[in-house]
C-alpha positions in Angstrom: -16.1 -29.9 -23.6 -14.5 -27.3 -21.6 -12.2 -26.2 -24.4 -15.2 -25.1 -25.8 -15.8 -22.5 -23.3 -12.9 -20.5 -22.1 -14.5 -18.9 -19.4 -15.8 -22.0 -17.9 -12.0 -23.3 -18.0 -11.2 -19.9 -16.6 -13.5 -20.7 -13.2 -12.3 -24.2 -13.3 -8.8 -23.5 -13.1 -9.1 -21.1 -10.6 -11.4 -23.3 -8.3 -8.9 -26.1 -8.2 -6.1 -23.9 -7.2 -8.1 -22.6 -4.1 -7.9 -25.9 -2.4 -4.7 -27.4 -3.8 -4.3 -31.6 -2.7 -2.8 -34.9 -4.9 -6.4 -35.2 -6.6 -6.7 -31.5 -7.6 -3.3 -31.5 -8.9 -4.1 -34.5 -11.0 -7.0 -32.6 -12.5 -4.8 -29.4 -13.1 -2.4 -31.5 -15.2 -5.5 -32.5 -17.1 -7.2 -28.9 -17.7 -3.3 -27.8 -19.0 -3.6 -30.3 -21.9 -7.5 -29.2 -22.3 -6.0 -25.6 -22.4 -2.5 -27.0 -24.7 -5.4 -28.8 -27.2 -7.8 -26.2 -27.5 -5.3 -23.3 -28.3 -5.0 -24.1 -31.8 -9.0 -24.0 -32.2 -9.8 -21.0 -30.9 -11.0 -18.3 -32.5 -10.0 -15.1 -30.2 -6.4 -16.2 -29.3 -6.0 -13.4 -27.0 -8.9 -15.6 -25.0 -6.5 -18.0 -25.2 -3.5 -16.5 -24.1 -5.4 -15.4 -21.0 -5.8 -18.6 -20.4 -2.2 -19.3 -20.9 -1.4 -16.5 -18.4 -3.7 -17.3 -15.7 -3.1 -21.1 -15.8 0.7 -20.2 -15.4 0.5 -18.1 -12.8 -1.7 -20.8 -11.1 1.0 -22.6 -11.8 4.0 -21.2 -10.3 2.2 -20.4 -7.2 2.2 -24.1 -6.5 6.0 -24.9 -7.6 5.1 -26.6 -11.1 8.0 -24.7 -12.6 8.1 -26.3 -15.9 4.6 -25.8 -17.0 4.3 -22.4 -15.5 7.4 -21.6 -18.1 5.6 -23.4 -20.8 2.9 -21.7 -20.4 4.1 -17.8 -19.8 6.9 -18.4 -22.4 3.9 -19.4 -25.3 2.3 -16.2 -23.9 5.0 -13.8 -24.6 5.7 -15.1 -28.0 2.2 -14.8 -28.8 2.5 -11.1 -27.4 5.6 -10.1 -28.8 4.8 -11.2 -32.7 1.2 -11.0 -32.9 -0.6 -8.3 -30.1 1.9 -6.5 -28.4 0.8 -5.8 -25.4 3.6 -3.9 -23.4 2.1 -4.1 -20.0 1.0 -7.5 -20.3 4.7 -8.7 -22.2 6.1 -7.0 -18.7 4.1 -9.1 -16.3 5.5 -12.0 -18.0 8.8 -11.1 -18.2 8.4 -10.2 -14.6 7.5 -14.5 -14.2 9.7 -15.8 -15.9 12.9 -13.6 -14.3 11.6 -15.1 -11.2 11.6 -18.4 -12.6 15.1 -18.4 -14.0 16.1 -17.5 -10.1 14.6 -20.3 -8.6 16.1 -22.4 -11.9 19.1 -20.5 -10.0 20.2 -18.7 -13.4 21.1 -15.1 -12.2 21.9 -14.2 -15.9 18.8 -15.3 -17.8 17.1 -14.0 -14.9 18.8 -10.5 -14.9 18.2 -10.6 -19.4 14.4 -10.7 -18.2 13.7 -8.5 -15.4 15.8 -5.3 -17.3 13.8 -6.2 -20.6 10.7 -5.8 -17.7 12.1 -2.6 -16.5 12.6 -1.1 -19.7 9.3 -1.4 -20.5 8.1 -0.1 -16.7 9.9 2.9 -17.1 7.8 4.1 -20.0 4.7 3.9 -18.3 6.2 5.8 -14.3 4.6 3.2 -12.3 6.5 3.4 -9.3 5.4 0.4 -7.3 6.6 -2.4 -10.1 9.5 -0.2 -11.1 10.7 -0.5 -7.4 10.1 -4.0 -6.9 12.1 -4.5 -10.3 14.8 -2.2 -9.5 15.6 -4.4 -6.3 15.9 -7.6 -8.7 18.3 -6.0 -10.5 20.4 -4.2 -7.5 20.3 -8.0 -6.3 21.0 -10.2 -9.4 23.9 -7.5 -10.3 25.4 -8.1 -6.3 24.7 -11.7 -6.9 26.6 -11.7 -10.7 29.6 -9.8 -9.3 28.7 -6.6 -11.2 28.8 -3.8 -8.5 29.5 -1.5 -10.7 25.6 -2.4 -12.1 24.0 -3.3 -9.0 25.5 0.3 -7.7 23.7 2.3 -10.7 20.2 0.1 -9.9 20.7 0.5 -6.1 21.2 5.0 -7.0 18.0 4.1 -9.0 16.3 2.4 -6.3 17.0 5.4 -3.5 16.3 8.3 -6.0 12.8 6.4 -6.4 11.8 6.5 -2.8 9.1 8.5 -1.8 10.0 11.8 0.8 7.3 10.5 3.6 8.6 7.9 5.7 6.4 5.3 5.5 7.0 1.8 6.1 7.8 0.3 2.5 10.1 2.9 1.7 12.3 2.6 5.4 12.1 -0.9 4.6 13.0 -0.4 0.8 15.8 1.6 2.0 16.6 -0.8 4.5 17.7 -3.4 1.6 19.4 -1.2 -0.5 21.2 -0.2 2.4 22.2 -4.0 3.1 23.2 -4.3 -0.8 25.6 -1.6 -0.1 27.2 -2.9 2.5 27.9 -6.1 0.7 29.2 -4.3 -1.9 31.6 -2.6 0.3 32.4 -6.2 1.9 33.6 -7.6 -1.5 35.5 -5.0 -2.2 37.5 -5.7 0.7 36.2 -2.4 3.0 35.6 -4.4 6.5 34.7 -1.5 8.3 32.4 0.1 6.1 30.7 -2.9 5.5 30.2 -3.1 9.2 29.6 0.5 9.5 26.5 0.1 7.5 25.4 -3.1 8.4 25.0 -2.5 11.8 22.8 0.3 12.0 21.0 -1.3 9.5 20.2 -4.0 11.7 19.2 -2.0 14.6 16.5 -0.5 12.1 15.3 -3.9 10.8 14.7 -4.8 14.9 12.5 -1.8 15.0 10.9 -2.2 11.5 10.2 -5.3 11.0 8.9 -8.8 12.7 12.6 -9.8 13.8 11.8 -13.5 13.8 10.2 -13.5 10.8 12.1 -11.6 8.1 14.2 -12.7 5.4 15.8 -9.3 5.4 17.2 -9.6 8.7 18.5 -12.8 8.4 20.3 -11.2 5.2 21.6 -9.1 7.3 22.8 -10.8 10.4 24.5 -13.6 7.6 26.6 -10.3 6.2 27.5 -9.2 9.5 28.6 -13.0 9.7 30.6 -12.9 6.9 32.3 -9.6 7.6 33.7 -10.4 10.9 34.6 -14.3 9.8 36.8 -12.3 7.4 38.4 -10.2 10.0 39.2 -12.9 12.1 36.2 -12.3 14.7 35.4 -15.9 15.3 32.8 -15.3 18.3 30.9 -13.0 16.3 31.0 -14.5 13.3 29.1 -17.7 14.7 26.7 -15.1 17.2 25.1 -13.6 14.1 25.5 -17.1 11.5 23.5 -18.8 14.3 20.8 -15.9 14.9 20.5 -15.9 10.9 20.0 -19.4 10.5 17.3 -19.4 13.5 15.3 -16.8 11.7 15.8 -18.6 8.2 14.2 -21.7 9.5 11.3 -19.8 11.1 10.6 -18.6 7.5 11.3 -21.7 6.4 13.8 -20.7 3.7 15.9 -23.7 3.2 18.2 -22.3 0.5 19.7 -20.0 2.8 19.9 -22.1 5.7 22.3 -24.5 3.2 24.2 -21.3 2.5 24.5 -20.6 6.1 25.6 -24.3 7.0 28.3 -23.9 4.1 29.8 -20.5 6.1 29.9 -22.0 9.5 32.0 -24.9 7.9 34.0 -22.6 6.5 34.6 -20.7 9.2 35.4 -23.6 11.3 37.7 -25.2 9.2 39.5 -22.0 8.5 39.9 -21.2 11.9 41.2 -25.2 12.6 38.4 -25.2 15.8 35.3 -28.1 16.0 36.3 -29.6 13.1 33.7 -32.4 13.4 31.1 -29.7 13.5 32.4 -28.0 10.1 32.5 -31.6 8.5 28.7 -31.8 9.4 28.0 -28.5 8.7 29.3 -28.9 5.1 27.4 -32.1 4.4 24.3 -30.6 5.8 25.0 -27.9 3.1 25.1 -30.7 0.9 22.1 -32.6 1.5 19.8 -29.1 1.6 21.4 -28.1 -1.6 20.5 -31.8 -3.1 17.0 -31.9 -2.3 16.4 -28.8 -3.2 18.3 -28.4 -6.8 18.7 -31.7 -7.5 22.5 -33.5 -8.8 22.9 -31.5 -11.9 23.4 -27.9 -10.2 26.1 -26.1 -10.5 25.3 -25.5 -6.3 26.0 -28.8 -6.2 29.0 -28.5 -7.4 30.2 -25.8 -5.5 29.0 -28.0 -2.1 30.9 -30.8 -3.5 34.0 -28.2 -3.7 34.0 -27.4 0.0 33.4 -30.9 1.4 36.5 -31.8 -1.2 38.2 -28.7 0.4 38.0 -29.9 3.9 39.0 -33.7 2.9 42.1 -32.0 1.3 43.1 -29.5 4.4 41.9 -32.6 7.2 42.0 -35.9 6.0 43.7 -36.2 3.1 44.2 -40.1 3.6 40.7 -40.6 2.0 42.2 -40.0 -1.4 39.6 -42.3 -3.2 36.9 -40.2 -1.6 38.5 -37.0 -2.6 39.3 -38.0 -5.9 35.2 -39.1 -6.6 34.2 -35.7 -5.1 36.3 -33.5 -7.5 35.6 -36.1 -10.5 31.9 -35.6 -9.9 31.8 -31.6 -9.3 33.6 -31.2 -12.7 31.2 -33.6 -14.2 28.6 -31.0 -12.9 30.8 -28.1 -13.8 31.2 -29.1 -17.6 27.2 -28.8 -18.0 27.5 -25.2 -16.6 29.9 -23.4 -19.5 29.7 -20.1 -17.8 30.8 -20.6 -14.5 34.0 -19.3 -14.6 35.0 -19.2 -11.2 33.5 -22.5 -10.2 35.4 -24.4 -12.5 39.0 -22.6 -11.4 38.3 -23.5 -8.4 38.0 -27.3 -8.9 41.2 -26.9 -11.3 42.9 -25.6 -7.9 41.4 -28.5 -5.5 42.4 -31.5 -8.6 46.1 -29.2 -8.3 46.1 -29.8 -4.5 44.9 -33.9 -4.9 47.8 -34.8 -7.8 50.5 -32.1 -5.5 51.4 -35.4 -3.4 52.1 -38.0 -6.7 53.4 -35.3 -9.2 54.6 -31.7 -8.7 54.4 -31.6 -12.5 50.8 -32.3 -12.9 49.5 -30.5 -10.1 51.4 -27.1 -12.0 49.7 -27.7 -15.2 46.6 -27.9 -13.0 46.9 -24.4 -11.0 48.4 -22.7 -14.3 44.6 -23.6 -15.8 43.1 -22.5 -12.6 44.8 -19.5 -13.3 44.0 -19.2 -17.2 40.5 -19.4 -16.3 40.5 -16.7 -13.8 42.2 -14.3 -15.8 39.6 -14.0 -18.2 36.8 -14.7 -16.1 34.8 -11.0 -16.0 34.9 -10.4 -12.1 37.3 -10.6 -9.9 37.9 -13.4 -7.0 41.1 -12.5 -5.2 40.2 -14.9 -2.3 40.9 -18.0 -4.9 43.4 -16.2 -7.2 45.4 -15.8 -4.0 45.8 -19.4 -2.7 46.5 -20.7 -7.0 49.2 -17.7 -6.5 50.4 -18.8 -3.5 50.6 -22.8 -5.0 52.5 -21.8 -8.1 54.9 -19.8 -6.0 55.3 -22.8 -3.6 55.9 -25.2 -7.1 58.2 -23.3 -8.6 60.5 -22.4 -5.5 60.1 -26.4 -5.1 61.7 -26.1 -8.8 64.5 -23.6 -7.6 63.0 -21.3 -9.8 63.1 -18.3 -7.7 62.2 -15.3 -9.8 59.0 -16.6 -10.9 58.2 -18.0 -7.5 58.8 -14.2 -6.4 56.4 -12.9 -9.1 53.5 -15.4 -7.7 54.4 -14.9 -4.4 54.0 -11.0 -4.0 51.1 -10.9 -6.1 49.6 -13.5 -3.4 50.6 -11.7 -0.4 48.7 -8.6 -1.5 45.5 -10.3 -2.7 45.6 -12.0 0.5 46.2 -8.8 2.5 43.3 -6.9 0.3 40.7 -9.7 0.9 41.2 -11.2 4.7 43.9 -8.1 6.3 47.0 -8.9 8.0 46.2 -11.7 10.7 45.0 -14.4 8.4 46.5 -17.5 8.0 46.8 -17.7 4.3 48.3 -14.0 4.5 51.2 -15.5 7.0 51.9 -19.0 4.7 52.3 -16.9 1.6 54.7 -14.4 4.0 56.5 -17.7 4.9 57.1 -19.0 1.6 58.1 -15.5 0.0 60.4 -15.1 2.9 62.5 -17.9 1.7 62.7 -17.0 -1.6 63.8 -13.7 -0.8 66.9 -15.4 1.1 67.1 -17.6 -1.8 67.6 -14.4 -3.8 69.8 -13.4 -1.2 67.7 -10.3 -0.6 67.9 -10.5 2.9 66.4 -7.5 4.5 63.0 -8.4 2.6 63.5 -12.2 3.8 64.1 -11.4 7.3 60.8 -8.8 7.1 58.6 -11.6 5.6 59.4 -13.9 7.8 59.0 -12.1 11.1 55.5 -10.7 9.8 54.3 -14.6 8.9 55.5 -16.0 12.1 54.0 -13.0 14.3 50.5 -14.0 12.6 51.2 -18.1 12.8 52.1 -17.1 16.8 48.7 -15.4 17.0 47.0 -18.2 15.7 48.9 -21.2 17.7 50.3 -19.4 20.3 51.1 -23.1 21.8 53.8 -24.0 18.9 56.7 -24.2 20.5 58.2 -24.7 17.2 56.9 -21.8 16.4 58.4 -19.9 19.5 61.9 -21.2 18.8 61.8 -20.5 15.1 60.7 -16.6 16.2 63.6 -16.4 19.0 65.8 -17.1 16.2 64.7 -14.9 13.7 64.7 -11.8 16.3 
């Protein structure tokens, strides 16, 4: 009866979504098949795809993902071959970008949101062109493309309004953030910091500390920035003041991103290694509830937990060996992941490194493959499979090519983390003695001194250590 009368359906709909329980939801389902059914009948299928709209939107307000895209995606092809309606094509391209992010596809999400924008600009409205411009700035940062998200984030501040009002210090308070990230993966520490900070200090005064999302962004970025420098105390200060305001907004994504920092950081650093090993499964769990097996987050989770079984307890082989099976299983369903899949290349390297030398090399040389003509850059990783080949082929008396590897990691590792990190001092170490197996001394001796002075710093109780550095002086 009701597909009868569209307005009636209209009302329906929307009464059922104001007081949203089990039984309501049950009779939503039903009304989307009434809607599905009665498409084809009517007359005015603009009526229709009103309805489509509106029921979709009803829809993704309450998390039914799936028939929220059904129903917006039958909308725009409807629009896009038959009506054309510009402003209407954008508010659903505007949807379904946001969908394709909480599908966790940056890149269909990106396609959508600049197809949205290109219409927005036409038509000057600032509002939606700001709000869109700060999807793109973010998916770009997200995506690796800095160059883009740079050109969106000029966008962004050119579009803010002269008065200071609150959305625009708090508009420019994001873009600001963006920035600073940007700086941060290209290896510019201080900046990063430089920017971050005061940025912070205007977020206290702006905005409900406890309760924004934007703050905790923040405080997570100082986090990473002074992991990466080596400032363990602050690290963990702002990690654990992000993750206390992400749970007060109740944003369980990015208290699983958190969890998987703060086991990073702890392993890296060798200190409460029981707490990383939690931290990481917690990671785990979050991601798994929320995403489900088949993500390729999953599979990055699955990564570090195989990571940390590698660097700390490498006698649960089996365990190891399921882990890195099971995130490649995930990995094969994601073909564009390009730097996921190197990395699990490098971890499968490191498993088989113990049984066979050779296998583990035809591992990291794929690891490598892949990275080279992956489309961004990710030094931390393409460092360490450096610094493995190097290692393989000294192993192999191969010296010159162990060189090659070995200098190339050395200076990815000093761009990324700086001079007092511990992967910076092991590739040091190894390139040391293939200099003196070069018999290049003078570099040798130089390389050597350098990666013991930053092992020293690190365990300054090695005695080993101490003995091997009165030597070499």
């Amino acid at each position: 009866t009701l597909s009868d009368h569209p307005t009636e359906l209209i009302k329906y709909a929307l009464a059922l979504s104001e007081d949203w329980d089990a039984r309501l939801l049950e009779c939503f389902s039903t009304t989307i098949e009434i809607v599905v059914e009665g498409y084809a009948n009517l007359e005015l299928k603009t009526k229709a795809a009103n309805i489509f709209y509106k029921v979709g939107v009803l829809c993704l307000n309450v998390g039914k993902m799936e028939d929220a895209f059904q129903c917006l995606y039958s909308v725009l092809l409807y629009q896009a071959y038959e009506v054309r309606n510009d402003n209407f094509i954008a508010k659903i391209l505007f949807h379904l970008g946001n969908i394709y992010l909480g599908w966790n596809e940056p890149k269909q999400s990106l396609s959508c949101h600049k197809e949205c924008f290109n219409i927005l600009s036409s038509n000057k409205n600032k509002a939606k062109l700001m709000r869109n411009i700060k999807i793109l700035s973010d998916l770009c940062v997200k995506l690796n493309k800095f160059k883009d998200a740079e050109i969106w984030i000029e966008q962004g501040l050119n579009l803010l309004e002269v008065e200071q009002s609150k959305e625009n210090q708090e508009n420019l308070l994001y873009f600001c953030h963006l920035q600073a990230v940007i700086s941060f993966e290209g290896g510019k520490y201080e900046e990063s910091i430089q920017k971050l900070e005061p940025a912070l200090a205007m977020g206290n005064d702006l905005l409900k500390f406890e309760n924004s999302k934007l703050v905790g962004n923040i405080l997570c970025s100082l986090g990473n920035t002074f992991a990466r420098k080596g400032m363990l105390q602050e690290a963990l200060k702002n990690y654990s003041i992000s993750l206390r305001i992400r749970r007060n907004c109740s944003d369980q994504i990015s208290v699983a991103h958190i969890k998987q920092q703060v086991g990073k950081l702890l392993s890296g650093t060798c200190t409460k290694l029981n707490y990383a090993k939690s931290s990481y499964c917690e990671s785990l769990r979050i991601n798994t509830m929320i995403f489900g097996c088949d993500d390729i987050v999953i599979a990055s989770s699955l990564s570090s937990v195989a990571e940390f079984l590698l660097d700390y307890e490498p006698e649960e082989s089996d365990l190891i060996k399921n882990i890195i099976n099971e995130a490649f299983r995930i990995c094969h369903l994601h073909d564009d992941d390009c730097i996921q899949l190197a990395k699990l290349y490098y971890l499968s390297g490191r498993f088989k490194e113990n049984q066979s030398q050779e296998n583990a090399l035809q591992d990291y040389l794929e690891a490598h493959k892949i990275l080279k003509e992956c489309p961004t850059q990710f030094r931390s990783l393409s460092a360490s499979i450096h610094s493995r080949l190097g290692q393989i082929y000294m192993n192999r008396q191969q010296f010159k090519v162990a060189d090659s590897y070995l200098e190339k990691s050395v200076k990815m590792n000093e761009y990324s983390f700086g001079g007092h990190y511990e992967a910076t001092a092991r590739s040091l170490l190894c390139l040391g003695n293939v200099k003196f197996c070069l018999n290049d001394l003078k570099s040798a001796l130089q390389h050597l001194r350098t990666g013991l002075t930053i092992s020293m710093k690190k365990n300054h109780s090695d005695k080993s250590l101490i003995v091997l550095f009165t030597l070499l002086n």
